[in-house]
N, CA and C atoms of all chains as a GROMACS GRO file, in nm:
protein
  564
    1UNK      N    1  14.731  -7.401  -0.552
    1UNK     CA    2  14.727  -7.284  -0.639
    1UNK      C    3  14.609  -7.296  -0.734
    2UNK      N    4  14.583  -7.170  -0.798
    2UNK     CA    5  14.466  -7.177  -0.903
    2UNK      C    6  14.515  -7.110  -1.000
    3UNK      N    7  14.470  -7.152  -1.099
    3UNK     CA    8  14.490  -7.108  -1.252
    3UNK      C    9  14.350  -6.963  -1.288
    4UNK      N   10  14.399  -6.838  -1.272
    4UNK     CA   11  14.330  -6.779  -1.287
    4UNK      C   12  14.426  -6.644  -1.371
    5UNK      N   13  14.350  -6.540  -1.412
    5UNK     CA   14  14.375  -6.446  -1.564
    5UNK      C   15  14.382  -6.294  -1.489
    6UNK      N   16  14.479  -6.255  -1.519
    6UNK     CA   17  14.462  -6.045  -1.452
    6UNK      C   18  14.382  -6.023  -1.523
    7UNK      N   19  14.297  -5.946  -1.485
    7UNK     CA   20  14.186  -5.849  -1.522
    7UNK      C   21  14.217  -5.692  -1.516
    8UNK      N   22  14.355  -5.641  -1.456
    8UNK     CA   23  14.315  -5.528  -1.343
    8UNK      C   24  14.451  -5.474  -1.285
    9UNK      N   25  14.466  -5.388  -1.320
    9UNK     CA   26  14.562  -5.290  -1.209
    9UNK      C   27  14.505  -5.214  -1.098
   10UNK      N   28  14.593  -5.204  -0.976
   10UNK     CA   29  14.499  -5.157  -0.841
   10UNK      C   30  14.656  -5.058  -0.820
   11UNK      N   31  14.605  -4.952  -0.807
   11UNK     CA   32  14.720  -4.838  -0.805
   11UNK      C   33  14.647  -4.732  -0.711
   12UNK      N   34  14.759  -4.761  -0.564
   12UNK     CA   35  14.746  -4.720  -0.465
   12UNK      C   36  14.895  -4.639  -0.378
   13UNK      N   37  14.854  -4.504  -0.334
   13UNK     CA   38  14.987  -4.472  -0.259
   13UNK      C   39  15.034  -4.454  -0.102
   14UNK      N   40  14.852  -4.478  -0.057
   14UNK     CA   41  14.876  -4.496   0.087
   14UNK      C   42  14.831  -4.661   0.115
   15UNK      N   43  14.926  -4.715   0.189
   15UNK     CA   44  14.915  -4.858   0.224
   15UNK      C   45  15.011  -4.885   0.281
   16UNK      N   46  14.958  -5.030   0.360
   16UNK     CA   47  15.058  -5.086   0.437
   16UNK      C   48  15.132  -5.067   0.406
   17UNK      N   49  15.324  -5.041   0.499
   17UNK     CA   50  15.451  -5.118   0.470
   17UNK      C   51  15.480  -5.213   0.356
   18UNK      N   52  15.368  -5.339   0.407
   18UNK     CA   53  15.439  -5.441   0.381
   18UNK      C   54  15.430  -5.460   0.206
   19UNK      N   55  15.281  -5.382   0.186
   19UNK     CA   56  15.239  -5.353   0.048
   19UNK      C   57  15.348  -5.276  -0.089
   20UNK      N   58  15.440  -5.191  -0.041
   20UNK     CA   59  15.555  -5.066  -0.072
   20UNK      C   60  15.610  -5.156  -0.158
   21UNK      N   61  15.581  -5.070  -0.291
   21UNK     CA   62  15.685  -5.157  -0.394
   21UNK      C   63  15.633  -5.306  -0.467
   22UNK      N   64  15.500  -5.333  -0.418
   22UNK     CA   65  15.457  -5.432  -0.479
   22UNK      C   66  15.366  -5.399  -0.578
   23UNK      N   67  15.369  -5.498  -0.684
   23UNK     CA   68  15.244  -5.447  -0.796
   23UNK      C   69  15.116  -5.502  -0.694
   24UNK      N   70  15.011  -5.427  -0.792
   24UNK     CA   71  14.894  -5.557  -0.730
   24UNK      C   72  14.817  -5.562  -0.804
   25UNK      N   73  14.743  -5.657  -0.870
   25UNK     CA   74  14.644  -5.697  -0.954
   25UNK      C   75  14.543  -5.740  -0.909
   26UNK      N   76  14.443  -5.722  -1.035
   26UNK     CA   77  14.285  -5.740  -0.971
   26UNK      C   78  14.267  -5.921  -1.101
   27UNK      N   79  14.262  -6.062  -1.035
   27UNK     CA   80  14.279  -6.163  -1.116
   27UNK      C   81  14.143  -6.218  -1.088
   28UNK      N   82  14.085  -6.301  -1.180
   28UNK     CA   83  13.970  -6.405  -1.188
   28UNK      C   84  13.986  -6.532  -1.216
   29UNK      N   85  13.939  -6.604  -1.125
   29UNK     CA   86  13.989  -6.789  -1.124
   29UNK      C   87  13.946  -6.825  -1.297
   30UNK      N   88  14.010  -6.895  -1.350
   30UNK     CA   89  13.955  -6.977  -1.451
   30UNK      C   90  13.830  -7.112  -1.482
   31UNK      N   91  13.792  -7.127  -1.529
   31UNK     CA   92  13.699  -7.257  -1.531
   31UNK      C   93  13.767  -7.335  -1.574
   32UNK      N   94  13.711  -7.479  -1.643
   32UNK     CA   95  13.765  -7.590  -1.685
   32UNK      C   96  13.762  -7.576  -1.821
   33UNK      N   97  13.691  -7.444  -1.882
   33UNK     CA   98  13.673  -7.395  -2.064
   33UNK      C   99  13.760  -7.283  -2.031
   34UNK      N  100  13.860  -7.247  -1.936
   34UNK     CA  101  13.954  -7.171  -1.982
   34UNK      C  102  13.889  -6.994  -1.986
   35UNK      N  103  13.769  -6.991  -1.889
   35UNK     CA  104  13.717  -6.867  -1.910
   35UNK      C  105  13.738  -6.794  -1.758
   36UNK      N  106  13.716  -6.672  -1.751
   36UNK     CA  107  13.716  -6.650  -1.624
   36UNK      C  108  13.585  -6.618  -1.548
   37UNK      N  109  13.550  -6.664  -1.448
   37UNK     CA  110  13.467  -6.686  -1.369
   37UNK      C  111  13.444  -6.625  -1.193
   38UNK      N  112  13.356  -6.590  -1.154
   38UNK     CA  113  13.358  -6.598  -1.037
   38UNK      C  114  13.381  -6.463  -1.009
   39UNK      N  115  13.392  -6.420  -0.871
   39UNK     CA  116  13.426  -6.333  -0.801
   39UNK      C  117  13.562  -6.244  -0.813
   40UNK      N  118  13.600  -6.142  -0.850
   40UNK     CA  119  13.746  -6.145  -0.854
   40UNK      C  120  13.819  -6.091  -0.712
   41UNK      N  121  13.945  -6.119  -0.750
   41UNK     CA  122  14.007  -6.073  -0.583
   41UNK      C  123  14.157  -5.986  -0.641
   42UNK      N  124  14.222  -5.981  -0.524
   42UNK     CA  125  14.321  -5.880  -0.566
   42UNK      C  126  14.453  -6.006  -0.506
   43UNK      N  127  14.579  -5.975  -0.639
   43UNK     CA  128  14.687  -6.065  -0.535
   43UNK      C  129  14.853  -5.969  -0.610
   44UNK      N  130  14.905  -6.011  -0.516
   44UNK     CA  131  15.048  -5.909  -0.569
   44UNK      C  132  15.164  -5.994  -0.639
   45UNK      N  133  15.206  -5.940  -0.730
   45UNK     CA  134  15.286  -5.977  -0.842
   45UNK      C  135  15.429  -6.028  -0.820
   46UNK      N  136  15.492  -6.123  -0.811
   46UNK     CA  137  15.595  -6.196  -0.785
   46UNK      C  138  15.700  -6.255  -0.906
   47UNK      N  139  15.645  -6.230  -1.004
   47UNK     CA  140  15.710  -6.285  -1.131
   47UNK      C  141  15.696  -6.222  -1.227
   48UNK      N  142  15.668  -6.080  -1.240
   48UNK     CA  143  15.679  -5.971  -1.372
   48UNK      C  144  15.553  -6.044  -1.426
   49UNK      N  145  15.426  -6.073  -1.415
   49UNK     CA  146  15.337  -6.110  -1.492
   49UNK      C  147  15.272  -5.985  -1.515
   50UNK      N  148  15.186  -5.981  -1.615
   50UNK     CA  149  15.104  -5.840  -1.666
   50UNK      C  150  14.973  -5.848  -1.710
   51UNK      N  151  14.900  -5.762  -1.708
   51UNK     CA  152  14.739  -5.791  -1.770
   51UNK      C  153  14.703  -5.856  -1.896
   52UNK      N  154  14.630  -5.950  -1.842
   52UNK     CA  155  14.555  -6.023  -1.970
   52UNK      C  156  14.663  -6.173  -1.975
   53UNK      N  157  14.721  -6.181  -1.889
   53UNK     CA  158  14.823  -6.338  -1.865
   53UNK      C  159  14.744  -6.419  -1.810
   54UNK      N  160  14.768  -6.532  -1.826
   54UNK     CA  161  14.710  -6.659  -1.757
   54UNK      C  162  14.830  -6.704  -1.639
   55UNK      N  163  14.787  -6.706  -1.527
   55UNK     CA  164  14.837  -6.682  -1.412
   55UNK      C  165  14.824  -6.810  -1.322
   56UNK      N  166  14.987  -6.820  -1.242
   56UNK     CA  167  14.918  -6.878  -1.119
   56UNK      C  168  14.930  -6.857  -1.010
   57UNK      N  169  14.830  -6.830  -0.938
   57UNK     CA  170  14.797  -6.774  -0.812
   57UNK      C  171  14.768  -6.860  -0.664
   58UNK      N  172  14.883  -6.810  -0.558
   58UNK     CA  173  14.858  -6.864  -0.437
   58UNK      C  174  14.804  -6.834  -0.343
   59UNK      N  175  14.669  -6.889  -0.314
   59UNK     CA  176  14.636  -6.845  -0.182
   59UNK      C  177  14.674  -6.896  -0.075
   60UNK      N  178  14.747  -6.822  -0.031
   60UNK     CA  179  14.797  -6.901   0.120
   60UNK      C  180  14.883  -6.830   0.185
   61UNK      N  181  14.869  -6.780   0.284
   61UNK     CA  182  14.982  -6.638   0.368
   61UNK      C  183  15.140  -6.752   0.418
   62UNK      N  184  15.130  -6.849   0.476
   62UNK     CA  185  15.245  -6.921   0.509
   62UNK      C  186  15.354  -6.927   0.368
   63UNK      N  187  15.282  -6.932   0.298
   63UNK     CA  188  15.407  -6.967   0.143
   63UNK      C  189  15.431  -6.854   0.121
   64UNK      N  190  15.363  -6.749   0.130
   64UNK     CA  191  15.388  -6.589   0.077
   64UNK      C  192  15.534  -6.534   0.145
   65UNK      N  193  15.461  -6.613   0.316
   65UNK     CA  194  15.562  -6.544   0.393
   65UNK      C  195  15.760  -6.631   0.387
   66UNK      N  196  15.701  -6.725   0.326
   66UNK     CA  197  15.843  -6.825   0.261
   66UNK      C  198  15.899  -6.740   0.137
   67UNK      N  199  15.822  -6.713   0.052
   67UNK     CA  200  15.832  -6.664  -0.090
   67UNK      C  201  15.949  -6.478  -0.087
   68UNK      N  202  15.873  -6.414   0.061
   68UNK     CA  203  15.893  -6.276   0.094
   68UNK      C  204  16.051  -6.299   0.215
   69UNK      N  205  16.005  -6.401   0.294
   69UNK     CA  206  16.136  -6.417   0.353
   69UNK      C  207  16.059  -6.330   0.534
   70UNK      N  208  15.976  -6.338   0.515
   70UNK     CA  209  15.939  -6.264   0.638
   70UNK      C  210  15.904  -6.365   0.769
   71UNK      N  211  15.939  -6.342   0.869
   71UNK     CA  212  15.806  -6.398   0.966
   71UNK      C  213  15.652  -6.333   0.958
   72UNK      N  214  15.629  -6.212   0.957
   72UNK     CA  215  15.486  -6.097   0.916
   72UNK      C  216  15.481  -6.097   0.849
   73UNK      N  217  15.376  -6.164   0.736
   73UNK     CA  218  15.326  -6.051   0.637
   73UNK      C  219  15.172  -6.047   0.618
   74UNK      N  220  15.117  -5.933   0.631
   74UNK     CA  221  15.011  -5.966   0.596
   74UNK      C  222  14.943  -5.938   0.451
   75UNK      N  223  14.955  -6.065   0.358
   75UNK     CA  224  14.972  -6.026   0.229
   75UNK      C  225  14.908  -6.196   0.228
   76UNK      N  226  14.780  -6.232   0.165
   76UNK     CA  227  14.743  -6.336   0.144
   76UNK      C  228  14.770  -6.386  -0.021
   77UNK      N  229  14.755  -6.358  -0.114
   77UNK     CA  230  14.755  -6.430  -0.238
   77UNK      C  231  14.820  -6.321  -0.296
   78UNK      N  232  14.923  -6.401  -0.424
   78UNK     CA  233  14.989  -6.374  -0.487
   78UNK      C  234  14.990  -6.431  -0.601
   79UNK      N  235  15.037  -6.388  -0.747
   79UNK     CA  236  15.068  -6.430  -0.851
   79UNK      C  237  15.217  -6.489  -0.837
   80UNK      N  238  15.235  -6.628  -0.860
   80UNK     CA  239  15.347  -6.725  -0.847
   80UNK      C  240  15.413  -6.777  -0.971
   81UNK      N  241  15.334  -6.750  -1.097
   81UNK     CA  242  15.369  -6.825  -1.233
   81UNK      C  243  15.310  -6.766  -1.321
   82UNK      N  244  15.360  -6.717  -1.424
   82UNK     CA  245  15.321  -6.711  -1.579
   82UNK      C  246  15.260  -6.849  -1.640
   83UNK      N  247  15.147  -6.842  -1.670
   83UNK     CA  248  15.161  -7.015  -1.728
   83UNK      C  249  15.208  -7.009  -1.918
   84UNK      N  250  15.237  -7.086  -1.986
   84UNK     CA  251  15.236  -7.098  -2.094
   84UNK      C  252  15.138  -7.104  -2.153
   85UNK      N  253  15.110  -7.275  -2.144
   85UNK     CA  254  15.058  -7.329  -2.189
   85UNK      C  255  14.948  -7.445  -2.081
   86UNK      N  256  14.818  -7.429  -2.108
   86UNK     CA  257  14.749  -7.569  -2.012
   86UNK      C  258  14.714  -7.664  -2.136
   87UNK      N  259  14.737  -7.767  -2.119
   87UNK     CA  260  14.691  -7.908  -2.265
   87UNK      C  261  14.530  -7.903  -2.165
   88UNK      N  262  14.453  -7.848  -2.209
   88UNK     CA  263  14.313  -7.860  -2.182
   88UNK      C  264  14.284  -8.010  -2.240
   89UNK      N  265  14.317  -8.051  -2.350
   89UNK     CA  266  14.288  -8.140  -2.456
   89UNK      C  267  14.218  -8.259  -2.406
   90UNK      N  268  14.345  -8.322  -2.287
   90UNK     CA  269  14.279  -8.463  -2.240
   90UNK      C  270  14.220  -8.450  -2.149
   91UNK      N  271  14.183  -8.309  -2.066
   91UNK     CA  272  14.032  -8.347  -2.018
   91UNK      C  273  13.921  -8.298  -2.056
   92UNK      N  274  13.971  -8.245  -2.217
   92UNK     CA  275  13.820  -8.253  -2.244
   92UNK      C  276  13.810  -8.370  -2.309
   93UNK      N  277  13.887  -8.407  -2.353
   93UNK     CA  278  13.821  -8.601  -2.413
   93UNK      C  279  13.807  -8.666  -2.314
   94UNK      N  280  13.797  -8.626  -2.160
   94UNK     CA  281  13.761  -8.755  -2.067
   94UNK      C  282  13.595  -8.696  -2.030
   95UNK      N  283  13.625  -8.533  -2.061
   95UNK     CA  284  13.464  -8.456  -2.081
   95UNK      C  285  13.362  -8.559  -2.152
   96UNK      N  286  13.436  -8.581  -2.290
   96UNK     CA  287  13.321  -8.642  -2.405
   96UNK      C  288  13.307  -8.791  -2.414
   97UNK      N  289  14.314  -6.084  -0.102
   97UNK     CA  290  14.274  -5.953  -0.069
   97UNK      C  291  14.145  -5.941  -0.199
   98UNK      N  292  14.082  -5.816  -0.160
   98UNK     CA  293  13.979  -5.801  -0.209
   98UNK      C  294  13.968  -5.629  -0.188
   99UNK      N  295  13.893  -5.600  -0.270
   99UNK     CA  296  13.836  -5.404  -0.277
   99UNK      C  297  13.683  -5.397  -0.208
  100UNK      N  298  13.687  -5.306  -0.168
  100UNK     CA  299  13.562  -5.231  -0.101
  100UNK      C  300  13.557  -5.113  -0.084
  101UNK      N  301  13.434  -5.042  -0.027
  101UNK     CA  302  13.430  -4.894   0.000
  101UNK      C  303  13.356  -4.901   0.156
  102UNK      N  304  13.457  -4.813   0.221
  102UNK     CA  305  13.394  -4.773   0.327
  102UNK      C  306  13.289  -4.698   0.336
  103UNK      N  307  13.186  -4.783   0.442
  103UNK     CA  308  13.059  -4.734   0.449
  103UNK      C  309  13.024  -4.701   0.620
  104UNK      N  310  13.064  -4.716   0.629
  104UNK     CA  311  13.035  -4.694   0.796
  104UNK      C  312  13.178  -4.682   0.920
  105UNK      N  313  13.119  -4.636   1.023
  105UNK     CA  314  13.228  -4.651   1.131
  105UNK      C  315  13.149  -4.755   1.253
  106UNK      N  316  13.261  -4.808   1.299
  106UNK     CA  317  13.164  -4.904   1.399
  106UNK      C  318  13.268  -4.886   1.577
  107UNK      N  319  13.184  -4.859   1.625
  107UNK     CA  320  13.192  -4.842   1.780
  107UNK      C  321  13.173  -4.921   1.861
  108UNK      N  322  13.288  -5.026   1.935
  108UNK     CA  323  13.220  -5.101   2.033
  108UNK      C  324  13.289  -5.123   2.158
  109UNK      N  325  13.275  -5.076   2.282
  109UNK     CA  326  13.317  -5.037   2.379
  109UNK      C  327  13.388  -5.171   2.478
  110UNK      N  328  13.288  -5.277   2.421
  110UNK     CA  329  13.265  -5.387   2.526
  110UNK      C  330  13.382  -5.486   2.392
  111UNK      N  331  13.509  -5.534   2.416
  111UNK     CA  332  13.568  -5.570   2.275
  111UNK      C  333  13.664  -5.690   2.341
  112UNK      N  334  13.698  -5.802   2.236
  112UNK     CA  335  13.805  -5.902   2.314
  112UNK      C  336  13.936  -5.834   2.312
  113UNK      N  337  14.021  -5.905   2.407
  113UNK     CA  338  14.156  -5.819   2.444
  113UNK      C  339  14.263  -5.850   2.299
  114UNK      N  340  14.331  -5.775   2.295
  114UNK     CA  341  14.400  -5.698   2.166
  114UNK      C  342  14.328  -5.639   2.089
  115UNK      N  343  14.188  -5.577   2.093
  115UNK     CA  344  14.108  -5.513   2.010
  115UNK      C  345  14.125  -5.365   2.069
  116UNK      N  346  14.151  -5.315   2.204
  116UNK     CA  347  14.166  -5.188   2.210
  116UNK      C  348  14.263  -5.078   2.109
  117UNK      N  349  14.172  -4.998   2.144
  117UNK     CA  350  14.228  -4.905   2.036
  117UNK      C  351  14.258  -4.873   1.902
  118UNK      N  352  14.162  -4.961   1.832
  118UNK     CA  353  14.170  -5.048   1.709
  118UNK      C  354  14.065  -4.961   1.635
  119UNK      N  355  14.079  -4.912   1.520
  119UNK     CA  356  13.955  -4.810   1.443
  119UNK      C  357  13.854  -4.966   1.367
  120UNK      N  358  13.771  -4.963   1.374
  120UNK     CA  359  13.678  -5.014   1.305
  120UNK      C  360  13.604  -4.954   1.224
  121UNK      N  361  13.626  -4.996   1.099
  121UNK     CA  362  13.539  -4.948   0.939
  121UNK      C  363  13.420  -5.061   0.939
  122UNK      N  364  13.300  -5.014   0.847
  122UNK     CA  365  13.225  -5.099   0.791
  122UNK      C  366  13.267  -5.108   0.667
  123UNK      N  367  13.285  -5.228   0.589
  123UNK     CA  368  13.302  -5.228   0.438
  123UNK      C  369  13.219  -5.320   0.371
  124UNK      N  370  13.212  -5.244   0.262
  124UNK     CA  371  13.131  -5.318   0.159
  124UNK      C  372  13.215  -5.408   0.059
  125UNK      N  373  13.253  -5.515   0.042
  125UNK     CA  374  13.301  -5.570  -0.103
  125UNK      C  375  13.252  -5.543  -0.200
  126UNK      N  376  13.336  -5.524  -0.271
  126UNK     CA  377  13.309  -5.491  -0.427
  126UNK      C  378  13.430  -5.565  -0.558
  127UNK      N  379  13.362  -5.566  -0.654
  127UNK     CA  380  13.431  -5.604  -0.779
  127UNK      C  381  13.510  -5.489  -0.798
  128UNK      N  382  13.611  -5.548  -0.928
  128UNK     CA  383  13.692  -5.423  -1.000
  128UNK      C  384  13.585  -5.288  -1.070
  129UNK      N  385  13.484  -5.347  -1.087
  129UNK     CA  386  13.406  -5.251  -1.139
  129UNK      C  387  13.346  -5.179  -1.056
  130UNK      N  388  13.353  -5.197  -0.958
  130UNK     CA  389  13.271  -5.090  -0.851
  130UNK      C  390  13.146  -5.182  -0.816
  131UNK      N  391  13.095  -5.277  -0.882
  131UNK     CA  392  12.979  -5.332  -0.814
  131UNK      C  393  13.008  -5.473  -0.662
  132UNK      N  394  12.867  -5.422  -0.601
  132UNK     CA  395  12.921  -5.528  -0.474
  132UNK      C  396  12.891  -5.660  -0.462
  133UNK      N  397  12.949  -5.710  -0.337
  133UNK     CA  398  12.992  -5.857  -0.346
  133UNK      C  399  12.977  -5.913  -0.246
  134UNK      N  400  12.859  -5.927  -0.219
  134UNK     CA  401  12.790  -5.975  -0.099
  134UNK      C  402  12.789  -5.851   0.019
  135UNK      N  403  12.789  -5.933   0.163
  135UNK     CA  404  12.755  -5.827   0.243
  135UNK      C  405  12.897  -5.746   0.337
  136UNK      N  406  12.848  -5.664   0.348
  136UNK     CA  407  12.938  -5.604   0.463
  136UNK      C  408  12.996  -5.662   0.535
  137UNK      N  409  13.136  -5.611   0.551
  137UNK     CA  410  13.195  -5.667   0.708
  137UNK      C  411  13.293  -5.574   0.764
  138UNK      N  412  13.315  -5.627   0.872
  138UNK     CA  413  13.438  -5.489   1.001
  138UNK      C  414  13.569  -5.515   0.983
  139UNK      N  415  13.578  -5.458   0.954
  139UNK     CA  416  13.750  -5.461   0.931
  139UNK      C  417  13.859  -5.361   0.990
  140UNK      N  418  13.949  -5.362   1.076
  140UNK     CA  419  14.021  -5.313   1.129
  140UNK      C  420  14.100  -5.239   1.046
  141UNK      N  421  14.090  -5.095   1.077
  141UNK     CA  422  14.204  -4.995   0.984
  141UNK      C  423  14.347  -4.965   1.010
  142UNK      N  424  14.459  -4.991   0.916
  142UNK     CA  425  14.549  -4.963   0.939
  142UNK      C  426  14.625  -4.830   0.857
  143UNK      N  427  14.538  -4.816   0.756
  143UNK     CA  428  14.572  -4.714   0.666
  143UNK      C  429  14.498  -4.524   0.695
  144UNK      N  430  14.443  -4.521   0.852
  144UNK     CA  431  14.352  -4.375   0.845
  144UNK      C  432  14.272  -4.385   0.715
  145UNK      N  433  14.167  -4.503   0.696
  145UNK     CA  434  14.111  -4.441   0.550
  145UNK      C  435  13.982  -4.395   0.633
  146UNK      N  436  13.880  -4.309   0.559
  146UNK     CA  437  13.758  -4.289   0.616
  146UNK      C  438  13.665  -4.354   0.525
  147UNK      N  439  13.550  -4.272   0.543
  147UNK     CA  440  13.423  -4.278   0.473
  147UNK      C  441  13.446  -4.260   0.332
  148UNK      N  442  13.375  -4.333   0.303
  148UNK     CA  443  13.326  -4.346   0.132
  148UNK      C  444  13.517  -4.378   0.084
  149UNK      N  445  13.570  -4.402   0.129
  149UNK     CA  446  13.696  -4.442   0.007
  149UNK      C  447  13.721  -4.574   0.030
  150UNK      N  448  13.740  -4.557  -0.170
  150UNK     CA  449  13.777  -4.741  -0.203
  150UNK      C  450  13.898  -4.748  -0.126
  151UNK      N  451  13.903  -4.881  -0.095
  151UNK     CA  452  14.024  -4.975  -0.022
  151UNK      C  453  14.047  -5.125  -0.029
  152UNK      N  454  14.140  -5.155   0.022
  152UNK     CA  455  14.149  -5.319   0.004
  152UNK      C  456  14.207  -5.385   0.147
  153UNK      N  457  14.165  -5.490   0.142
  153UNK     CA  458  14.120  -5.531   0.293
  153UNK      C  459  14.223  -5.688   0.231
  154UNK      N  460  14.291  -5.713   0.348
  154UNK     CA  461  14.344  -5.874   0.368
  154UNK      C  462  14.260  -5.935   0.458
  155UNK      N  463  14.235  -6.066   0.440
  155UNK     CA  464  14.165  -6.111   0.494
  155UNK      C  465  14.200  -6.296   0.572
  156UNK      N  466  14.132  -6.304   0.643
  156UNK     CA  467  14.171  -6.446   0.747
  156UNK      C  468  14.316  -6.410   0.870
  157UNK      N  469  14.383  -6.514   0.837
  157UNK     CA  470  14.486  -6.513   0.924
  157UNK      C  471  14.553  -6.360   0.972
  158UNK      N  472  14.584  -6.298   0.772
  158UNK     CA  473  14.673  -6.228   0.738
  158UNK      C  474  14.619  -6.106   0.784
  159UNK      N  475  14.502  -6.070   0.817
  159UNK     CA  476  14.473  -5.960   0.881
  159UNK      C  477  14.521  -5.925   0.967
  160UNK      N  478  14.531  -6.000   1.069
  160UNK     CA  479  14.586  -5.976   1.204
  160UNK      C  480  14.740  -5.941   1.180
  161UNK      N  481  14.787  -5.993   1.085
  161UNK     CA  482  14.947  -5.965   1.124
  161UNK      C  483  14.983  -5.835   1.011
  162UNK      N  484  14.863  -5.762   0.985
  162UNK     CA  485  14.868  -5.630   0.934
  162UNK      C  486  14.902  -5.529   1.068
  163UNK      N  487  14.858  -5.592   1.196
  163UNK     CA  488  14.865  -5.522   1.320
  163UNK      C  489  15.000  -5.557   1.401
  164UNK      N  490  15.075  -5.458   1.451
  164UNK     CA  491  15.140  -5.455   1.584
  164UNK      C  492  15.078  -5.463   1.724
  165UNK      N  493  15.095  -5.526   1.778
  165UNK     CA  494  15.155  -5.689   1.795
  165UNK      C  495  15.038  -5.734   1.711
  166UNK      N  496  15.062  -5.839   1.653
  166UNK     CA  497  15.005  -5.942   1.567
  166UNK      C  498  14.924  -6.022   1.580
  167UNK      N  499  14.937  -6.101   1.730
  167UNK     CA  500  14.856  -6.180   1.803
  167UNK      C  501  14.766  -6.162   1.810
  168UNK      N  502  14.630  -6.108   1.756
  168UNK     CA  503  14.534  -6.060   1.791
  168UNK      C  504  14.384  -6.135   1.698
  169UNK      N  505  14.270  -6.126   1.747
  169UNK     CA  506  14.174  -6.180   1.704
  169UNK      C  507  14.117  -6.074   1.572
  170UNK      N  508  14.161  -6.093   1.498
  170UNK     CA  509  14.118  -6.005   1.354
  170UNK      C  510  14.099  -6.095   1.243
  171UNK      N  511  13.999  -6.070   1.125
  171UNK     CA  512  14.009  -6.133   1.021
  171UNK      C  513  13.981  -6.064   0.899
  172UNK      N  514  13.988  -5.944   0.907
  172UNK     CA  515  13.933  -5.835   0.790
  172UNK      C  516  14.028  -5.703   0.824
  173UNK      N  517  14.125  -5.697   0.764
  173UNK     CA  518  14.218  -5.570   0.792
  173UNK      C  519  14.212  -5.472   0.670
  174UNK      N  520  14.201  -5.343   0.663
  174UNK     CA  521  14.208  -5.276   0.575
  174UNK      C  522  14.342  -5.211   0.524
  175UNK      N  523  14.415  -5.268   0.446
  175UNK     CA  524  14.566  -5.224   0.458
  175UNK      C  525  14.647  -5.123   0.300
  176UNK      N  526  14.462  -5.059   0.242
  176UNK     CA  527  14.566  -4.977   0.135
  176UNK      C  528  14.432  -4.880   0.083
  177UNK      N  529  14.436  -4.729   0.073
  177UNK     CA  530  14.358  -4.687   0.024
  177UNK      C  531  14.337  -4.681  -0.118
  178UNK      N  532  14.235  -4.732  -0.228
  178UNK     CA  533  14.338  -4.712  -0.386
  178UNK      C  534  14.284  -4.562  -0.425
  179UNK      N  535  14.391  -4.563  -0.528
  179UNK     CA  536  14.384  -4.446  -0.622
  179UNK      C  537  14.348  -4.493  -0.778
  180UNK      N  538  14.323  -4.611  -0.813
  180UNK     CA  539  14.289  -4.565  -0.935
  180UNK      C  540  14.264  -4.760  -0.920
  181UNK      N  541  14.176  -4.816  -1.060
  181UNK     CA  542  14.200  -4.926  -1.066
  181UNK      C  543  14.157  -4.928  -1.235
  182UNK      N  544  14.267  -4.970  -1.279
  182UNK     CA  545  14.252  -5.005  -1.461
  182UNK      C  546  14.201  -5.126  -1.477
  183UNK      N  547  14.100  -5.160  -1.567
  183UNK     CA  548  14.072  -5.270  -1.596
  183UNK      C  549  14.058  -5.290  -1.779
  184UNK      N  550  14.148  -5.398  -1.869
  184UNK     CA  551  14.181  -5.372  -1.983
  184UNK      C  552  14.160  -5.234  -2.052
  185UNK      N  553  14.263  -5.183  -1.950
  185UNK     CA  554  14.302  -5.001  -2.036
  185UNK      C  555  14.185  -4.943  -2.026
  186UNK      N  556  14.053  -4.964  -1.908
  186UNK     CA  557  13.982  -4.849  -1.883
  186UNK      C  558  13.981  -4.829  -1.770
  187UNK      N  559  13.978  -4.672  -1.692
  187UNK     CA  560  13.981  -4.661  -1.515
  187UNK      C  561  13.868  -4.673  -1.502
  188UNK      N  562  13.803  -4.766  -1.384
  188UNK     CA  563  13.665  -4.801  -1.322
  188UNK      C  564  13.660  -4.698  -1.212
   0.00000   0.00000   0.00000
């Protein structure tokens, strides 16, 4: 999983089946300063998380399809966790 | 998954088996903001989207099992047309 932040609501009414009833968010991976970075992607909501949360996100269709209960899904990454809290602390003193 | 806008249609007669009958889009990736994200790629439609509309595409394995039967050689499926995308309380 990766520790990455919603950016983004994606509000759509024609789509897959398998999509029906799912939120979906637009999230950005985090760095090691806790910022968001990179490319963003889209993943669907599994735990009532909401914009501007620090998130954790799975990429991986086999766990999704554990998580959904399906044999099919075609649904790659998902939001899996609210995070609290990350203790950044001790690696940034292994930083300095 | 990821957003893009359809930019093209792609035609190819000569195709591996489970590809018949299969609509092929060109898409562009793009950010939440509308800007793009590297290059184009084909992606198999499951949603009737056409030209020029944003969409979102699954991608690798999970493409393919956007399709009936499933088994099939796909890695870019297009599986939702959007209607709107908010980004901290503004529509892009």
């Amino acid at each position: 999983m990766i520790l990455a932040r919603v950016v983004g609501t994606v509000v759509s009414t024609i789509k897959h089946p398998a999509y029906q009833g799912l939120k979906l968010y637009a999230v950005r991976r985090l760095d090691a300063a806790g910022e968001a970075v990179g490319e963003s992607f889209l993943a669907v909501d599994t735990v009532q998380s909401g914009v501007g949360d620090t998130v954790l996100v799975l990429r991986e269709g086999t766990g999704l399809r554990q998580i959904f209960r399906k044999e099919v899904l075609p649904i790659r990454s998902a939001v899996v966790g609210v995070v609290d809290n990350v203790d950044w602390a001790r690696f940034r003193a292994c930083q300095e | 998954m990821i957003l893009g806008t359809v930019i093209g249609r792609v035609v190819a007669t000569t195709k591996a088996v489970g590809l018949e009958g299969r609509k092929f889009l060109l898409v562009q990736p793009q950010d939440e903001h509308g800007h793009s994200n590297g290059h184009p790629v084909v992606a198999v439609d499951t949603v009737m989207a056409g030209l020029g509309d944003p969409v979102y595409m699954v991608l690798s394995r999970e493409a393919a099992q956007a399709l009936d039967p499933w088994f099939v050689p796909v890695d870019h499926a297009i599986v939702g047309i959007v209607d709107q995308i908010t980004v901290e309380g503004a529509a892009t």
